[in-house]
RORO-312374 format. One line per field, with one value per residue (C-alpha): residue number from 1; x negated, y negated, z. Coordinates in Angstrom, 1 decimal. Each point is the difference from the previous one (the first is absolute). Layout:
# RORO-312374
vexti <- [NUM, ...];
u <- [X, ...];
v <- [Y, ...];
w <- [Z, ...];
# end
This chain:
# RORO-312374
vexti <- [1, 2, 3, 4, 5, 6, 7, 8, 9, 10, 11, 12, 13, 14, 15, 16, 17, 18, 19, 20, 21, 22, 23, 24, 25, 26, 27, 28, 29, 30, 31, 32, 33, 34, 35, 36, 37, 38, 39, 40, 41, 42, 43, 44, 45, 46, 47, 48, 49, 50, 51, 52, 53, 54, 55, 56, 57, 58, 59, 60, 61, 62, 63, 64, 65, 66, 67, 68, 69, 70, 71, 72, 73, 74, 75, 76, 77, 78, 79, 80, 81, 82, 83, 84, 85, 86, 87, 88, 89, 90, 91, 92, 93, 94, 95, 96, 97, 98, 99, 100, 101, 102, 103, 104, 105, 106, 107, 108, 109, 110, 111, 112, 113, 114, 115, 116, 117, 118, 119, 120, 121, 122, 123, 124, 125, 126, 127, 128, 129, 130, 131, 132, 133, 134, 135, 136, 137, 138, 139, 140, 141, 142, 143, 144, 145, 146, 147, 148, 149, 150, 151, 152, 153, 154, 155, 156, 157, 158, 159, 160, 161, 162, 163, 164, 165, 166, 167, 168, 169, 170, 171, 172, 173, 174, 175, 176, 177, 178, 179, 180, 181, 182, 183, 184];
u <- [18.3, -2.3, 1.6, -1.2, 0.8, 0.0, 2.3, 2.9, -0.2, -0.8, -1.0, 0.3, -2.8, -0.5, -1.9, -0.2, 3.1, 3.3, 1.3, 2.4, 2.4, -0.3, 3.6, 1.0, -2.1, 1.6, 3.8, -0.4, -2.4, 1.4, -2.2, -1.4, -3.0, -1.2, -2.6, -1.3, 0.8, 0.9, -3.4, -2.2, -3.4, -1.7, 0.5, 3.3, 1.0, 2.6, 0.7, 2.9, 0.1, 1.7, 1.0, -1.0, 2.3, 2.9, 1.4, 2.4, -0.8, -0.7, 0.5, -3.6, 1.3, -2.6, 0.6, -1.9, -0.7, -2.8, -1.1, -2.4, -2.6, -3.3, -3.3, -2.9, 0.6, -3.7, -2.6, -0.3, 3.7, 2.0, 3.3, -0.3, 2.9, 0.1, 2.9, 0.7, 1.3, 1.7, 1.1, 1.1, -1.8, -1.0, -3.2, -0.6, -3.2, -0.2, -1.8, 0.3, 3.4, 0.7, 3.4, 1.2, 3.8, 1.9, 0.5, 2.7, 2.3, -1.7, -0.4, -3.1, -1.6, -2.3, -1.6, -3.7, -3.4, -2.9, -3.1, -0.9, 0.3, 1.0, -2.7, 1.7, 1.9, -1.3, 1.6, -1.3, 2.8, 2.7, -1.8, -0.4, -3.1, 0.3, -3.6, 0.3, -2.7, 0.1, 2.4, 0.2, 3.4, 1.5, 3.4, 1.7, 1.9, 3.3, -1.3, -0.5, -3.0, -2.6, -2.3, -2.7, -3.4, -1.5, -2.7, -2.6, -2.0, -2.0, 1.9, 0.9, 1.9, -0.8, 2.8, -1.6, 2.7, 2.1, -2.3, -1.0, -3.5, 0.3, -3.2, 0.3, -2.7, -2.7, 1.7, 2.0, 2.7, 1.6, 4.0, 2.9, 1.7, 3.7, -0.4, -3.1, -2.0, -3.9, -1.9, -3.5];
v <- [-17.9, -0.7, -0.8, 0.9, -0.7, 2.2, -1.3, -0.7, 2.2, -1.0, 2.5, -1.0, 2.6, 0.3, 2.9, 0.8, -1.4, 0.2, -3.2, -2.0, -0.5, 3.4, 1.0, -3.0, 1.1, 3.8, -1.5, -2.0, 2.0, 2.4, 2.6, 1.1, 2.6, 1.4, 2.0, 1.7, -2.1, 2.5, 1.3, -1.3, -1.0, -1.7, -3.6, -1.8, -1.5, -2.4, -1.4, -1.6, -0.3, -3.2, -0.9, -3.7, -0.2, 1.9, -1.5, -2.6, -3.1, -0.2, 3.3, 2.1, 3.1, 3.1, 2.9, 2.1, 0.2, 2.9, 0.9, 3.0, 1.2, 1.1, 2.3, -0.7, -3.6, -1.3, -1.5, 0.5, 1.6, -3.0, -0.1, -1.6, -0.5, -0.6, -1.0, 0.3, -2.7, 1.2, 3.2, -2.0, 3.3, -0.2, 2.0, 0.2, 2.0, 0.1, 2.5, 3.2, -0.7, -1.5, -1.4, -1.3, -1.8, -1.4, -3.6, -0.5, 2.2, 0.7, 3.4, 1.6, 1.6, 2.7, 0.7, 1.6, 0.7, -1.5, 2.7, -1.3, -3.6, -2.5, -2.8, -2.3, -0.3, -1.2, -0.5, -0.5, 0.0, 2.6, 2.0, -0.3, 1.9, 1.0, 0.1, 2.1, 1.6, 3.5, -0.9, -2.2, -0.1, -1.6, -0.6, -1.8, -3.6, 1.6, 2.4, 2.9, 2.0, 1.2, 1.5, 0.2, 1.4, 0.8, -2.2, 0.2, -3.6, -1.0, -1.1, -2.5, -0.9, -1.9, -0.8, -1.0, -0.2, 2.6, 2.5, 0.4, 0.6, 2.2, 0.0, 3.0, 0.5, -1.3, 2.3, -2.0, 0.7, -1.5, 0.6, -1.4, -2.5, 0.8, 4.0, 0.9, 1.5, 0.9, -2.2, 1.5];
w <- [128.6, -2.7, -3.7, -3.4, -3.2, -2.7, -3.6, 0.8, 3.5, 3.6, 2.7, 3.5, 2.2, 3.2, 1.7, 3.4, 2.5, -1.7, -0.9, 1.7, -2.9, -1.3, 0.6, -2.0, -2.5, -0.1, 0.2, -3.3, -2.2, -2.6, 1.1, 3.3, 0.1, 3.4, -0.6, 3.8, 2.3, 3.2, -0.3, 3.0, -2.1, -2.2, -1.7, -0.6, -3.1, -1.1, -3.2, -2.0, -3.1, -2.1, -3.3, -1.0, -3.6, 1.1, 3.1, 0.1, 1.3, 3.8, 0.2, 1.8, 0.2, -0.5, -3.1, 2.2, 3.7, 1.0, 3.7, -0.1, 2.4, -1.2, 0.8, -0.3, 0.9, 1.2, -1.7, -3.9, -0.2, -0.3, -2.3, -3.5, -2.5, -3.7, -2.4, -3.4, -0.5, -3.8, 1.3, 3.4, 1.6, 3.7, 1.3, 3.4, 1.8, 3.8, 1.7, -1.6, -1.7, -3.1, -0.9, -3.6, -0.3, -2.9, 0.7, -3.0, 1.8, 3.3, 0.6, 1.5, -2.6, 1.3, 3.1, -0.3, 2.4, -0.7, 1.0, 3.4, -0.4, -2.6, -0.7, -3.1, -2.9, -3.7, -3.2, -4.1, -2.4, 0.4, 2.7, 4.0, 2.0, 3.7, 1.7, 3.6, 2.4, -2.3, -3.0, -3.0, -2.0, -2.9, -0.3, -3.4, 1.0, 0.1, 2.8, -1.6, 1.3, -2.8, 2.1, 3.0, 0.8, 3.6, 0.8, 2.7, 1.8, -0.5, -3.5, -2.2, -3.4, -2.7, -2.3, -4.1, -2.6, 0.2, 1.8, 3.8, 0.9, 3.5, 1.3, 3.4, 2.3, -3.0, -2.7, -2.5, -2.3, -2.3, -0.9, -2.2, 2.6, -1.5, 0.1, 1.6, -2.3, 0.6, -2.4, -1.2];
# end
């Protein structure tokens, strides 16, 4: 599994085979979210999720242990994840779905679909952008959804300030990042 660091929060990820501790994992986190797993396709992901200040000593149990599988799962749709680390917010993209949990008191948030494949996570100040094949999305750090716009590749964003800069198939736009508001 590969480990990453984000605050005081470590994420152990593995995609593809299921690990060979994974029931460990699931017997001694607080929460266990199987997200598709009887289905027969796609890419597998695994993930556990630890706190780094709230554990006793010597203790390395997860808050939150997540085994989903996910479509599309080839090149350029890979899963990204993004906390907040003041709101202890998880965000989680893989495939077409989109999960968000509470780390505080782990609970799985929300569970959303990202327009035919999710691409990456960003973040400036108290917002966070989804990028996906035919969607772009702005949630606040809590994980509340503000809204989204259909997009169509080839396409890209540009985030300045507090606005985004769309630019679609050569036509560009520019919106309010917290409300999505046309500009000009």
């Amino acid at each position: 599994m590969h480990q990453v660091v984000i605050g005081n929060w470590a994420l152990e990820i593995q995609v593809g085979d299921r690990p060979p501790h994974f029931d460990w994992l699931e017997e001694r986190s607080l929460l266990v979210d199987e997200v598709d797993l009887a289905s027969g396709g796609g890419g597998q992901l695994f993930v556990a999720v630890y706190s780094l200040d709230r554990r006793p000593p010597g203790e390395h149990n997860p808050i939150i242990t997540l085994a989903q599988r996910y479509e599309p799962h080839d090149f350029g749709f890979y899963p990204g994840f993004l906390i907040a680390p003041e709101t202890e917010r998880l965000f989680v993209g893989a495939g077409d779905r989109l999960v968000a949990y509470d780390l505080n008191a782990p609970a799985r948030l929300w569970l959303d679909k990202a327009d035919c494949g999710f691409w990456r996570w960003g973040r400036i100040r108290d917002l966070v952008w989804m990028e996906a094949e035919l969607e772009f999305a702005v949630w606040s750090i809590v994980g509340e959804k503000r809204w989204t716009t259909f997009v169509e590749p080839p396409w890209a964003a540009r985030i300045v300030d507090d606005t985004v800069e769309l630019d679609v198939m050569g036509v560009k736009q520019v919106r309010r990042l917290s409300n999505g508001e046309a500009i000009g």
